[in-house]
Structures are given as structure tokens and as C-alpha cells.
N, C-alpha and C positions, 0 to 999 in steps of 0.2 A: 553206562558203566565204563567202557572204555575211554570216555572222556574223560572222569575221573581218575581213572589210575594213570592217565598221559600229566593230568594235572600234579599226582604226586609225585611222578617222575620227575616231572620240571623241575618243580621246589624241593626235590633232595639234589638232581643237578646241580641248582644255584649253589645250595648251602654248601656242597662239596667246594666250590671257588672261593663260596667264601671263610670257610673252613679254613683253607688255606693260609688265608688272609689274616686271618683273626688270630691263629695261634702265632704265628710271627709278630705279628703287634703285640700280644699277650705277654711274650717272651720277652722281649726287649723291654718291654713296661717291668715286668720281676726283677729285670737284671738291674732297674736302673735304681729301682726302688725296692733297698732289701727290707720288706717286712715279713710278718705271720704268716700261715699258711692260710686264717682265718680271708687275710687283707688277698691273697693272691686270687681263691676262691673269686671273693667277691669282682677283682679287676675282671677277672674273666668271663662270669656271667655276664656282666655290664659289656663288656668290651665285641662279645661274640653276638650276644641279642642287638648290639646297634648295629656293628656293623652288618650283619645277614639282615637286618632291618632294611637300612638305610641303601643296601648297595640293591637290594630287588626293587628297591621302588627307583633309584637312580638308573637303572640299566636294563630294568625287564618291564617297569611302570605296571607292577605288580598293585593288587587293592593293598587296602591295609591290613585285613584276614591273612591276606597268603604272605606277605612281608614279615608279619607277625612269628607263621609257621615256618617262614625261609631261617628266621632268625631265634626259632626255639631248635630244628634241626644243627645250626649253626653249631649252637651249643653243644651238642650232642655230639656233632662231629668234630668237633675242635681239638676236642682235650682226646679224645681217643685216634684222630689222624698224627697230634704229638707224639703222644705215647707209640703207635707206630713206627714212625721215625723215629724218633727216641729208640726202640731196640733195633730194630732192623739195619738203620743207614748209622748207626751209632752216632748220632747227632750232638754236636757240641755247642753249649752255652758260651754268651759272650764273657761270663766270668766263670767258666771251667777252662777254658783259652786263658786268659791272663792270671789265672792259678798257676799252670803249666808252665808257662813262661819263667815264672817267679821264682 
């Protein structure tokens, strides 16, 4: 039992890295490409489920179960670590900056 819960520990670790990771690529993809809210959604799922994929099997050589799970956490964490920074550190987009400017 304890090995298990060391198991989910690991894989919400990872996904918090990659968390990180994902919503800053997420963001910069929005900014670069203004579409729907529809289109943002979807970048982001895509964009959070590969990367938390892709970076536990590149770094932790995680199976393909837990990669799976690193990269559905991913998700979960991405968009709610944003919205964190987002109110907290009052986080500015790269086209809320060049608004300002203007």
C-alpha cells in the first residue's frame, strides 16, 4: 500500500514540472494564434496530455500507464497552476504587454 501511494506521489511530482511547462507553451501558442475559446481548449489538452506524456517517459522512463496518468494530471494541473499565477503574481500575456505599450 505504501508503495502505491509513493507511486502517486511521483506522478503528481512529475506533472507539477510538467505543469509548468505546458502552460507556458499553451500560452504562447494563444498569443500567437488568436482564435475561439473552442480552438484554445483543444490546444491545450493536446498540448498538456503530450507533453506530461512525452517528458515522463523521456526523463523518468516511466511505462506507458503512468505516462498516460503523468499527462492526464498534466492537464489538470496546467490550466489551474495558470489561473494561479494569473491572480496571484498578476501575470502578463505577451499581447497584454504590447496593448499597453500602444
Amino acid at each position: 500500500m505504501i508503495e502505491q501511494n509513493q507511486i502517486v506521489l511521483d506522478l503528481v511530482m512529475v506533472s507539477m514540472i510538467t505543469s509548468v511547462i505546458a502552460s507556458q507553451v499553451t500560452q504562447k501558442i494563444k498569443d500567437l494564434f488568436k482564435v475561439g475559446k473552442f480552438f484554445n481548449k483543444l490546444i491545450s489538452i493536446i498540448i498538456s496530455l503530450r507533453i506530461g506524456f512525452i517528458y515522463s517517459i523521456s526523463f523518468f522512463s516511466y511505462s506507458l500507464l503512468y505516462a498516460f496518468w503523468v499527462g492526464i494530471f498534466t492537464l489538470i494541473g496546467s490550466e489551474n497552476f495558470y489561473k494561479i499565477i494569473n491572480d496571484k503574481l498578476n501575470f502578463k500575456t505577451l499581447s497584454n504587454l504590447k496593448n499597453k505599450k500602444e
